[in-house]
N, C-alpha and C positions, 0 to 999 in steps of 0.2 A: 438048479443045476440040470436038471432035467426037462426043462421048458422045451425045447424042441422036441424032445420024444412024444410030448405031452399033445402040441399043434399036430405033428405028425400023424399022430393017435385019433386026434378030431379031424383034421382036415385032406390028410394021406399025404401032403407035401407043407413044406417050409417055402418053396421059391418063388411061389404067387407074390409074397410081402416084396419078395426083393425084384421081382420085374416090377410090382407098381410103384414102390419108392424109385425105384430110376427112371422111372416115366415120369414122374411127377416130378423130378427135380430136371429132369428135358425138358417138362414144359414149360415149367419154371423159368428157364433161360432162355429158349425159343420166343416164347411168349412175353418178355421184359417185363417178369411179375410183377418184383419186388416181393417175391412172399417171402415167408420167414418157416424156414425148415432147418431140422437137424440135421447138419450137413458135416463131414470132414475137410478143415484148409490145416494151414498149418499156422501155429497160434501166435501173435506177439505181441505178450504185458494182457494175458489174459490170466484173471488172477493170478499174476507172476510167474505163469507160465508162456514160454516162449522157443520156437525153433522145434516145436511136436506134433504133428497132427491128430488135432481131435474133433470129436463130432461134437458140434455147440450149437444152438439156435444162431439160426444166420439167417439175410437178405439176402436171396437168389436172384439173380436177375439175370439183364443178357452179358455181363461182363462175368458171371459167375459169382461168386460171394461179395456183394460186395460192402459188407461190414457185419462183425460178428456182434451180437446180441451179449452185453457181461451182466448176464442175471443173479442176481443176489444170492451168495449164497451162506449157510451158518459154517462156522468154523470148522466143524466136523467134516463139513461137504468140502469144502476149499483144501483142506490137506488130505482126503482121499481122491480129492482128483488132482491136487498135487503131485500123491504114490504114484496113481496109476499116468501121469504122464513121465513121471523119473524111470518105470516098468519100464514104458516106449523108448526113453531114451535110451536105457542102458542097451536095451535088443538092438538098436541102431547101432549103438558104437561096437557091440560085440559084433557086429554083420562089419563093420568099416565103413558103416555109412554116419554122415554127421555132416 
C-alpha cells in the first residue's frame, strides 16, 4: 500500500519508471518491434473478459497491440482479475460510459 512512499523514499521521485515505460512502448511501435510488453487495449474473450481495458502482456508493434498474450492462469488469479475488471466496468457505467 505504501510502495510509492517507499520508491520515493529511495529514489526522490516515482516518474522516472513512467517516462521510460512510454518510451519504451514509442519505441516499440516506431521501431516495428514486435516486443511483448505490459500494455493496456481493451480486452475481448480474454479469460472471459471482454469490452475493459487492461494492462496484459502484449505484441507492440507499429500497428500498436497487435495481439494480447492469454497466459495461464490458476483459478484464483482468473476471478481476481475477473473482480477487478467487473470494478472497471461498474466505474464506467457509473461515469455513462460503456
Amino acid at each position: 500500500m505504501n510502495a510509492a512512499y517507499t520508491v520515493i523514499a529511495g529514489k526522490g521521485a516515482t516518474n522516472y519508471a513512467i517516462g521510460l515505460s512510454g518510451a519504451r512502448i514509442v519505441e516499440a511501435v516506431l521501431r516495428d518491434e514486435g516486443a511483448v510488453l505490459p500494455v493496456s487495449s481493451v480486452l475481448e474473450g480474454y479469460h472471459g473478459i471482454s469490452g475493459v481495458a487492461l494492462s496484459v502482456p502484449s505484441v507492440v508493434d507499429a500497428s500498436g497491440v497487435r495481439r494480447v498474450i492469454e497466459v495461464p492462469l490458476a483459478d484464483e488469479e482468473r476471478e481476481r482479475l475477473r473482480t477487478s475488471a467487473g470494478a472497471i466496468r461498474a466505474s464506467l457505467e457509473a461515469l455513462g460510459i460503456d
